[in-house]
N, C-alpha and C positions, 0 to 999 in steps of 0.2 A: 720179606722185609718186616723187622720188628717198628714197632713203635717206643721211643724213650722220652721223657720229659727231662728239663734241666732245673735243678730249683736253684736257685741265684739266692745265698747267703748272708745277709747285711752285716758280716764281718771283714770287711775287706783295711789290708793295710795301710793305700794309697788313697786317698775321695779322690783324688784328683785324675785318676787312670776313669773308674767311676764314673764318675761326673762329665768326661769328656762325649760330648756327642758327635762328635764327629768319628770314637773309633767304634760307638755305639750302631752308627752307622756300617761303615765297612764291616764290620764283624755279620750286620742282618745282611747285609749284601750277598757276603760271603757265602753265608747259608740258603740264600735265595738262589747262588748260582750252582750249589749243589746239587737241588734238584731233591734235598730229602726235606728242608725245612715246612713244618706244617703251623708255624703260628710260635706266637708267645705276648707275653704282656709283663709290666711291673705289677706289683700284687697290692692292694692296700691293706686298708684294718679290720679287721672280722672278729666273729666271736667265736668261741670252742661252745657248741651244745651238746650236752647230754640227758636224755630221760631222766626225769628227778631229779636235778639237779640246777640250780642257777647257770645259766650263762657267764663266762668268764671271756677277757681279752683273748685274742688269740695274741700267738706267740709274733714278735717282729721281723725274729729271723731269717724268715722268709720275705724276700721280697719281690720275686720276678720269676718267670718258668719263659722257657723255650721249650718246646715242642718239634720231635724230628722223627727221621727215620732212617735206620741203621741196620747191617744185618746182624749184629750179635751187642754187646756194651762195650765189649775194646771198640769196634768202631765208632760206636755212639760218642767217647772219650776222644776221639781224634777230633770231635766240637770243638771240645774246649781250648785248642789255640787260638786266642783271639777276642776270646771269650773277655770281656773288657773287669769282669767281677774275679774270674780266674787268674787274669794278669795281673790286677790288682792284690795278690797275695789273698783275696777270700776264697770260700767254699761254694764251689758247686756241685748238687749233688745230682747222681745220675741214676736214674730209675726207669726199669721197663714197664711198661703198661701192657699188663697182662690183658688177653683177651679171654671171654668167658665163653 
């Protein structure tokens, strides 16, 4: 079983899909009763650091990750029904976490 993250995009068409806690709800339910869900959270505001450089905002566009587990990224993507930022018409993006 791989590991994936979800990053939750704060470009979504709808706030109001968003915003509903109650489908914010059944959607963690959902993944709890999968059996691969390993966590998540909304994201707040950070900084981008680099060596020599000033510290700048990080970017807003992210705002929330889910955390799972899948055996390949097409399964990983069978997440996203439900997904309350994804039915919302925004971007979620789906990325494996490599292991070293």
């Amino acid at each position: 079983m791989n590991e994936y993250i979800l990053f939750m995009h704060d470009d979504v068409v709808d706030r109001s899909i968003v915003d509903d806690s109650a489908r914010w709800e059944q959607y963690i339910a959902s993944l709890r009763a999968s059996g691969q869900f390993e966590g998540g959270s909304s994201i707040g505001s950070g900084v981008l650091c680099k060596k020599g450089r000033a510290n700048q905002d990080a970017t807003p566009a992210i705002n929330g990750y889910i955390k799972l587990q899948a055996e390949n990224i097409d399964a990983a993507q069978r997440f996203l029904t439900g997904n309350p930022v994804y039915e919302a018409g925004g971007t979620v993006e789906v990325r494996e976490l490599v292991r070293g």
